[in-house]
C-alpha positions as CSV (number, residue, x, y, z in Angstrom):
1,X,13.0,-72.6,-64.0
2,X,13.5,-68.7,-65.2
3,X,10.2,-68.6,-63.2
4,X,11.3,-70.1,-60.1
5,X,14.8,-68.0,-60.3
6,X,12.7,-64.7,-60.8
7,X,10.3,-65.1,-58.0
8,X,13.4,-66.0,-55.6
9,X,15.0,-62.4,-56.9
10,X,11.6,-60.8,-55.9
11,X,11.0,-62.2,-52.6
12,X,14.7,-61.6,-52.1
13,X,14.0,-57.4,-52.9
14,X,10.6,-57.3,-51.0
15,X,12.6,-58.9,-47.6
16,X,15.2,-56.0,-48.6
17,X,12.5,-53.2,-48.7
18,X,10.9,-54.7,-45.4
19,X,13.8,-54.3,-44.0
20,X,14.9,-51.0,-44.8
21,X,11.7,-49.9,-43.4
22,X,11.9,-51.3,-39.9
23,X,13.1,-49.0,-37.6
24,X,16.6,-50.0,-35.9
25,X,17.3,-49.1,-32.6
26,X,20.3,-47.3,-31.7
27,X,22.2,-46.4,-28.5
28,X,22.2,-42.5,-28.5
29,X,24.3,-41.3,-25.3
30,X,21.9,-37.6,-24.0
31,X,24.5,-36.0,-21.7
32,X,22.2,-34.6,-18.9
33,X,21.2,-30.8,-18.7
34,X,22.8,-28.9,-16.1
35,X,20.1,-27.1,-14.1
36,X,21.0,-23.8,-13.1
37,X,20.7,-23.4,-9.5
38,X,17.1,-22.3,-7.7
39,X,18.2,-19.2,-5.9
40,X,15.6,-17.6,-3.2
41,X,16.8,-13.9,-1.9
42,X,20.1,-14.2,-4.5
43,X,21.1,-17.3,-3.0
44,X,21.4,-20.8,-3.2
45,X,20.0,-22.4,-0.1
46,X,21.6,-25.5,-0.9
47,X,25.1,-24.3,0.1
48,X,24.1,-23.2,3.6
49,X,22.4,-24.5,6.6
50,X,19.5,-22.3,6.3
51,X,17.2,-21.3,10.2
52,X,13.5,-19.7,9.1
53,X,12.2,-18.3,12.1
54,X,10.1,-14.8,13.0
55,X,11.2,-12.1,15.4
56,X,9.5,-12.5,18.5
57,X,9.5,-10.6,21.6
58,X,12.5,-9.0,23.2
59,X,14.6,-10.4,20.1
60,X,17.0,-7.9,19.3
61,X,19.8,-8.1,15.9
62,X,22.7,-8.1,18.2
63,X,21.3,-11.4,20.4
64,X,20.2,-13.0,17.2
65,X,23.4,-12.7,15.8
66,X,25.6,-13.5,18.9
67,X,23.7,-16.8,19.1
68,X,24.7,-17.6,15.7
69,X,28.0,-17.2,16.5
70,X,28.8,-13.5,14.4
71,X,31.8,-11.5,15.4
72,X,30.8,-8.4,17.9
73,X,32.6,-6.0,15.7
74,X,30.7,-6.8,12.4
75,X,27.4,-6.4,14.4
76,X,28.7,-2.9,15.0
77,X,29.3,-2.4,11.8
78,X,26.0,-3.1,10.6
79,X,24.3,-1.3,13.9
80,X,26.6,2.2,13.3
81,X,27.7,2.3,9.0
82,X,24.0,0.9,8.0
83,X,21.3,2.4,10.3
84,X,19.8,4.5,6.9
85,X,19.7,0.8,5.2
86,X,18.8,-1.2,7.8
87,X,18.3,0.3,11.3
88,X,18.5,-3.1,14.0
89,X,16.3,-1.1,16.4
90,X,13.5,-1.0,14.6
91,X,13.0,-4.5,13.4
92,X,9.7,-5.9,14.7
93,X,7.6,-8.6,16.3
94,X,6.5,-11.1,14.2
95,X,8.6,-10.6,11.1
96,X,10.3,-13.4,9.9
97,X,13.5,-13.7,8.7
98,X,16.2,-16.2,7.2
99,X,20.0,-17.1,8.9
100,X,22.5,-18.7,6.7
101,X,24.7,-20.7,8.1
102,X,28.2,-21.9,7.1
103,X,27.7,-25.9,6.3
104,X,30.7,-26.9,8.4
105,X,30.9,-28.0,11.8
106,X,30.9,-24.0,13.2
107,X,27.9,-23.4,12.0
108,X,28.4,-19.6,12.1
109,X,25.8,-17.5,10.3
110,X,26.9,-15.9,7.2
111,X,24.1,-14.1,5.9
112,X,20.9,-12.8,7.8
113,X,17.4,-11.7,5.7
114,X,15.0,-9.8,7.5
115,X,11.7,-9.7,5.3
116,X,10.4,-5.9,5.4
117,X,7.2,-6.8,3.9
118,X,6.2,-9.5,1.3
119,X,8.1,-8.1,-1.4
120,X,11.1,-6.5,-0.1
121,X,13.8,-7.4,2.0
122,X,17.5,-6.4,3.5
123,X,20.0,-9.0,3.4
124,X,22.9,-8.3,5.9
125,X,26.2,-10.1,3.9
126,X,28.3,-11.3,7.3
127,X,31.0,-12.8,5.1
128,X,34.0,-10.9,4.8
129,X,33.4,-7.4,5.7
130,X,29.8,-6.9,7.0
131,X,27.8,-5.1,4.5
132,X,23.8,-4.8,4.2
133,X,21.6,-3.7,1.2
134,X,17.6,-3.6,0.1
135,X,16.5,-5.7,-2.5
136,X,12.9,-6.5,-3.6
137,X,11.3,-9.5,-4.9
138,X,10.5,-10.6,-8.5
139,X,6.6,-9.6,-8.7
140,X,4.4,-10.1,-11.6
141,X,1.6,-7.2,-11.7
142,X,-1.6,-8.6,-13.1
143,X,-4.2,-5.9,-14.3
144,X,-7.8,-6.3,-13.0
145,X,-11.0,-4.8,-14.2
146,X,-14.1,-4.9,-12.2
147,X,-17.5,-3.4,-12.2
148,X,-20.1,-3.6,-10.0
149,X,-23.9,-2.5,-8.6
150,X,-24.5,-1.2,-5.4
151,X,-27.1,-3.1,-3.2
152,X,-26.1,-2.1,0.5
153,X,-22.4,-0.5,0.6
154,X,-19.3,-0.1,-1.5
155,X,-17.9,-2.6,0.7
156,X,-20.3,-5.3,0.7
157,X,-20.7,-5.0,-3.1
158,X,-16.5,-4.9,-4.1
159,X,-16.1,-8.2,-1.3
160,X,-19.0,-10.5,-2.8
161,X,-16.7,-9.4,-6.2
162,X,-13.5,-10.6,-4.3
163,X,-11.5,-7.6,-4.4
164,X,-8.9,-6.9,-1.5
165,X,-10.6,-4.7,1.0
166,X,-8.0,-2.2,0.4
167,X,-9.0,-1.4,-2.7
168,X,-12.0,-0.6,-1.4
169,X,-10.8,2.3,0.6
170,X,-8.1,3.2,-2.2
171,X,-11.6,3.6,-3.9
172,X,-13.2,5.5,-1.4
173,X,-10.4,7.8,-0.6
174,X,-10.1,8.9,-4.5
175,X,-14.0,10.0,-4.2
176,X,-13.5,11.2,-0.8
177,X,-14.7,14.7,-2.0
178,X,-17.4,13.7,-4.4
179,X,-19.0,11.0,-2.6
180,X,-20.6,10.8,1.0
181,X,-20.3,6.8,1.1
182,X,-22.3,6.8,4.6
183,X,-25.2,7.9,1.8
184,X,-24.6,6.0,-1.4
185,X,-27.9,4.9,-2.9
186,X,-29.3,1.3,-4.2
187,X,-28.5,1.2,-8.2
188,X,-25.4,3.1,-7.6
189,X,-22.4,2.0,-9.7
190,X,-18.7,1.4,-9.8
191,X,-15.8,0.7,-12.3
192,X,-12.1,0.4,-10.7
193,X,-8.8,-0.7,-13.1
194,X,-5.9,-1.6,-11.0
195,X,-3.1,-4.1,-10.5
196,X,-2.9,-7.3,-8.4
197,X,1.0,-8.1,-7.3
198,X,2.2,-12.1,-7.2
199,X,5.5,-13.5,-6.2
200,X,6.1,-16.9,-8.3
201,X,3.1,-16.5,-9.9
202,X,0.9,-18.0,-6.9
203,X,1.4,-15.9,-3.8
204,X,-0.9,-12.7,-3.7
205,X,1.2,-9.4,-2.4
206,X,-1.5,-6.5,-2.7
207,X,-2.6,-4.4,-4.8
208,X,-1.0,-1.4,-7.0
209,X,-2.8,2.1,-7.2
210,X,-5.8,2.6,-8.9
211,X,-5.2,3.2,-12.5
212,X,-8.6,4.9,-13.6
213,X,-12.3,4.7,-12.2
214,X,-16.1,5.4,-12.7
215,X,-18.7,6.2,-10.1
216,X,-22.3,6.5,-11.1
217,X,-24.0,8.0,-7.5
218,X,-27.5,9.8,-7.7
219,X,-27.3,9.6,-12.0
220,X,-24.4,11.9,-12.0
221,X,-21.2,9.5,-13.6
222,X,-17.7,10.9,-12.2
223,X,-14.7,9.5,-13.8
224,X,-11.0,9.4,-11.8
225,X,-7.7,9.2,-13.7
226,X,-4.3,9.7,-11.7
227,X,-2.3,12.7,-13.1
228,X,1.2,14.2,-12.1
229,X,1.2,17.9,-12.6
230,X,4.6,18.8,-10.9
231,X,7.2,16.4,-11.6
232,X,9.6,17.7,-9.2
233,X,7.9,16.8,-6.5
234,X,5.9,14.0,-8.0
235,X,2.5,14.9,-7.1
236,X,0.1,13.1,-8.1
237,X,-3.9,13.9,-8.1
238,X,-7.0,12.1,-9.2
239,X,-8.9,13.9,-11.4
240,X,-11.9,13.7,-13.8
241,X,-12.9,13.8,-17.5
242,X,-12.9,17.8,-17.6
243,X,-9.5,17.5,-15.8
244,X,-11.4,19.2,-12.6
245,X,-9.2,17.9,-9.4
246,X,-11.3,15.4,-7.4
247,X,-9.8,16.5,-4.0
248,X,-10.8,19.8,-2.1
249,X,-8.0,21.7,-0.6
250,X,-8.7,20.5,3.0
251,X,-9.9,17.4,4.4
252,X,-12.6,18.1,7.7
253,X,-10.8,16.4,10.2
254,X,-6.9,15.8,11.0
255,X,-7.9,11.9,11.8
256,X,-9.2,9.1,9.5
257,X,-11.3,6.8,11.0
258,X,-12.1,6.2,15.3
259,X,-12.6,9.5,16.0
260,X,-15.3,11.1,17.9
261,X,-15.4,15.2,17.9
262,X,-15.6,16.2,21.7
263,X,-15.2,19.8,21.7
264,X,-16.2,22.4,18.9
265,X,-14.6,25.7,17.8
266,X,-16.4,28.1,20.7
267,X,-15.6,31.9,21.3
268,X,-18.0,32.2,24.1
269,X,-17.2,28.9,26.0
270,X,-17.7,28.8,30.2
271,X,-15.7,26.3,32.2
272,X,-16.7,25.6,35.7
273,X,-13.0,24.9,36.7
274,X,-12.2,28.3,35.8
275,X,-16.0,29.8,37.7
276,X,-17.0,30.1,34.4
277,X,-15.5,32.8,33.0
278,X,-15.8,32.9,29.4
279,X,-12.6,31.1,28.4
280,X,-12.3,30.9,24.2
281,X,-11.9,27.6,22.5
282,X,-10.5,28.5,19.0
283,X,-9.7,24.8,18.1
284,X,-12.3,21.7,17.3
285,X,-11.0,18.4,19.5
286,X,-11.2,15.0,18.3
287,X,-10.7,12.6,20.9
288,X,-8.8,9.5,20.0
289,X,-7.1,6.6,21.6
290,X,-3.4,7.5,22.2
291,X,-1.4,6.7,19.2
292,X,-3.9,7.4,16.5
293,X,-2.0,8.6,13.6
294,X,-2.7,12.3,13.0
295,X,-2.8,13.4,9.3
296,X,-2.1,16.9,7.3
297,X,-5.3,18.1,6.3
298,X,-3.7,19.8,3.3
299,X,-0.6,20.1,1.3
300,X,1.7,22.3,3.1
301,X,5.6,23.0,4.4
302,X,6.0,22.3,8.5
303,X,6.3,25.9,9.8
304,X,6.6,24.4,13.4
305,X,7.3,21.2,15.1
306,X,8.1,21.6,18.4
307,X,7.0,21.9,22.3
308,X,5.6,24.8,23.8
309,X,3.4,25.1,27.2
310,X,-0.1,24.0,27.0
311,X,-0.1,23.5,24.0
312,X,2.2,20.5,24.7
313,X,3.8,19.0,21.6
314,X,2.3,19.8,18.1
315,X,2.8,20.7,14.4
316,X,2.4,23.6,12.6
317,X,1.8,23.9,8.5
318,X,1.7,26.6,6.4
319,X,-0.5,25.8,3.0
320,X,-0.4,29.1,1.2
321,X,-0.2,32.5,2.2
322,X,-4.1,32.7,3.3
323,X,-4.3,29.1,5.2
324,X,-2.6,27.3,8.1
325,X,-3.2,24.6,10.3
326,X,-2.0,23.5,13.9
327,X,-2.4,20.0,15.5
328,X,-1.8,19.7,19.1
329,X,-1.2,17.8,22.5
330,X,0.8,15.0,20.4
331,X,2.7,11.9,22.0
332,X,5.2,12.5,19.2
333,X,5.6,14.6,16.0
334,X,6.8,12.5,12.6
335,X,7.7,15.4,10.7
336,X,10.3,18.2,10.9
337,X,10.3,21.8,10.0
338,X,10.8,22.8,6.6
339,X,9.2,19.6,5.6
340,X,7.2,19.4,2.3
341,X,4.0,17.4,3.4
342,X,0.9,16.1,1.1
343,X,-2.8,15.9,2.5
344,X,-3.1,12.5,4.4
345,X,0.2,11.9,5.0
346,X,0.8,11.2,8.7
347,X,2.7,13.9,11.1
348,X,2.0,12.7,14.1
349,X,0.3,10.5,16.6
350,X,-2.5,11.4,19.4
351,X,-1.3,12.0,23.0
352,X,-1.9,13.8,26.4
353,X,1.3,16.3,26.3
354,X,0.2,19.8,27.7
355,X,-3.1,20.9,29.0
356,X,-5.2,18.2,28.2
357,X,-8.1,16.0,30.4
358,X,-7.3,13.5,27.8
359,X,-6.0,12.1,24.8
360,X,-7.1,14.0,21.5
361,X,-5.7,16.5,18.8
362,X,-6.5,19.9,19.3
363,X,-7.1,21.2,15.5
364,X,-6.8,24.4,14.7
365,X,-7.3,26.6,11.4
366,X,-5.9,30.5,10.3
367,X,-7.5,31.9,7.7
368,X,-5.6,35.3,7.0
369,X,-4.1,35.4,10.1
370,X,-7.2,34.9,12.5
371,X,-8.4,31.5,13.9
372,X,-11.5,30.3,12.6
373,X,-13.8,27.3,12.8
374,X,-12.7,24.7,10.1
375,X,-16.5,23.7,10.4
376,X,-18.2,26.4,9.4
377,X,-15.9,27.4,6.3
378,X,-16.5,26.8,2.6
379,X,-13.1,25.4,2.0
380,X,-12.1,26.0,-1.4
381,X,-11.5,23.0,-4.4
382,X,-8.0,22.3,-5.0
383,X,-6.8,23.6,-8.5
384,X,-7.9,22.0,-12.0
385,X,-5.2,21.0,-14.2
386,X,-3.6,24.4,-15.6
387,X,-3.8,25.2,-19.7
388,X,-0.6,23.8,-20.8
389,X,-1.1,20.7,-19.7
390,X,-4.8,19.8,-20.6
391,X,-4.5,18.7,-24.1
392,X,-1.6,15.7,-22.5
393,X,-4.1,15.1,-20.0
394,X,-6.8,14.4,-22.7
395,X,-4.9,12.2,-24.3
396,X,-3.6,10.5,-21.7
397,X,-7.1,9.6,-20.3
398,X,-8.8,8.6,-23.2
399,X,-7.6,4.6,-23.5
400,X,-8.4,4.6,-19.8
401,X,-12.1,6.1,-20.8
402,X,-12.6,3.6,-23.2
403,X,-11.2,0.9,-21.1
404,X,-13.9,1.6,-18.6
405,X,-16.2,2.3,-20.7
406,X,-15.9,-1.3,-21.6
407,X,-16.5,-2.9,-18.7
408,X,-19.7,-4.5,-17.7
409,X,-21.7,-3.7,-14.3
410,X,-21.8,-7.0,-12.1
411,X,-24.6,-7.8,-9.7
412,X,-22.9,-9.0,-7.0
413,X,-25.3,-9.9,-4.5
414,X,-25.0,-13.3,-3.8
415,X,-28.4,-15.4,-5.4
416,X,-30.4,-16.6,-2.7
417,X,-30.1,-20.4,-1.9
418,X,-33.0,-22.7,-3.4
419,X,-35.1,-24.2,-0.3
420,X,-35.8,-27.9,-0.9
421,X,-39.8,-28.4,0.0
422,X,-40.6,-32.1,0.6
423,X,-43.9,-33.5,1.6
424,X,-44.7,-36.2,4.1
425,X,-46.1,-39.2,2.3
């Protein structure tokens, strides 16, 4: 019996036990997670009625916003109080832009976007008193490293890699001095570190400025690093690993590319128009499609700007007290006098104005006072990096060294597709 009674008691604890172990379900109330709101440009789309569209031809702010039902005097406001923010004659074909409108039954737009580029954009705030501001984009920079070997061109050989075409020409501009690219030889070799730019992670937006590069050309291996030397006017020069500048002080010709040189620099020049009397032609012409940008060939301050006989419109810059430059017959000037201007930056476009039989700068060079043919000069180097600041430079170079010195050189020429050879039974 004391048997019986004492294996009830034990089956009685092991059900117990069994039971203690089983999970037992409960009702847990989760109150839900409040998402914040997605916003796009700073705002919630979801509380507007929200029009995409581009700007297209004969658009103009003041239409665009009178069809969306905006007050005339805010769209003066904007037009007169924010033309340094957002000037509404200049917006242009094809850029798109964003309308918000007010979710009740008038529909009237209370905020306009215009998208300056793919990272930064001017919102126009219509609500209350009209008000417009610049804002950019959240952009994540992604540094790249590439190297590669040279088969056919720079190009060919930094596309096959699948870097944006611009940095090729970032790449050629920095060795613009060094390197004749029309002559680069097979077994050349390249190393570039720069940034790629994303919006949300997914959308490319360019590229940043080349952060440090190596060119082996004809066995000789030239580095590039970007340096400021004068912080108050934030230049900034490429130079390489004895700190030597990479630039010379003048480019040869005040156009980049689509050029073609029609007439050179010639003292003793005859012109049947005139029954050939010796007529002197102290400039060298580069003949150009009208409105091709025209670029400083130097750093200089604009000693001129202006419009004066046959000459027609044109710039003058002073480099130094030994060099200036003149560009003439332009369709319009960009820059003003008294203007500080760096070498490449544009200052004007190509035109017809004065005595010209057609469109092309007139480019012309004083040494010392006397006009003389850009062509035939030995135009100095620009100016190594000065004592004081050499042994920051060193330093500041010599992660970038090793970083390059790092990466490997990538054939990039595509392997040649495998033929399949089958034979006729």
């Amino acid at each position: 019996m004391r048997k019986f009674i004492g294996a009830i008691l034990t089956l009685m604890v092991l059900v117990s036990c069994k039971q203690t172990k089983e999970p037992v379900d409960e009702i847990v109330e989760v109150e839900p997670i409040e998402q914040p709101p997605v916003l796009h440009y700073g705002f919630n789309l979801e509380e507007f009625n929200v029009v995409w569209d581009t700007v297209r031809r004969g658009d103009s702010f003041g239409e665009l916003m009178l069809k969306n039902k905006v007050d005339y005097p805010k769209i003066a406001t904007i037009s007169e109080n924010y033309r340094d923010t957002f000037d509404v004659r200049k917006i242009k074909v094809g850029k798109p832009y964003l309308i918000l409108k007010s979710k009740d039954t008038s529909e009237v737009a209370e905020v306009f976007i215009y998208q300056d580029d793919k990272i930064n954009y001017t919102v126009v705030d219509l609500r209350d008193s009209a008000v417009a501001y610049k804002s950019k984009r959240k952009v994540k920079h992604i540094e790249k490293e590439v190297g590669g070997i040279i088969n056919s061109s720079l190009s060919e050989a930094m596309d096959n890699l699948g870097v944006d075409y611009g940095v090729t020409i970032a790449l050629s501009e920095v060795y613009a001095w060094s390197i004749d690219f029309f002559k680069l030889e097979k077994g050349d070799k390249f190393k570039v570190i720069f940034d790629e730019r994303y919006i949300n992670d997914t959308i490319y937006a360019g590229y940043g400025p080349i952060k440090a590069a190596l060119f082996e050309h004809k066995g000789r291996t030239i580095y590039a690093f970007p340096y400021v030397t004068d912080s108050l006017k934030n230049i900034l020069d490429y130079y390489d690993q004895d700190a030597n500048n990479l630039r010379s002080t003048f480019l040869r010709a005040p156009i980049k590319f689509g050029y073609r040189l029609s007439s050179r620099y010639n003292l003793k020049r005859r012109i049947a128009y005139y029954g050939y009397k010796v007529r002197p032609h102290k400039g060298t012409d580069y003949a150009a499609p009208v409105g091709t940008p025209i670029i400083a060939t130097a750093d200089g301050t604009v000693e001129e700007s202006t419009r004066r006989g046959g000459n027609g419109k044109y710039v003058k810059i002073k480099h130094n007290s030994i060099y200036s430059t003149q560009y003439l017959h332009m369709k319009a000037q960009k820059v003003k006098r008294g203007e500080f201007v760096r070498q490449g930056d544009v200052i004007g476009w190509v035109g017809m104005t004065g005595n010209t039989g057609g469109p092309h700068v007139c480019y012309r060079f004083w040494k010392n006072g006397r006009q003389v043919d850009p062509l035939r000069e030995e135009l100095p180097s620009a100016e190594p990096i000065v004592d004081s600041l050499k042994t920051d430079y060193m330093a500041h170079i010599q992660p970038l060294k090793d970083q390059l010195d790092c990466i490997e050189f990538i054939d990039p020429t595509p392997e040649p597709e495998e033929t399949l050879i089958t034979y006729n039974q």
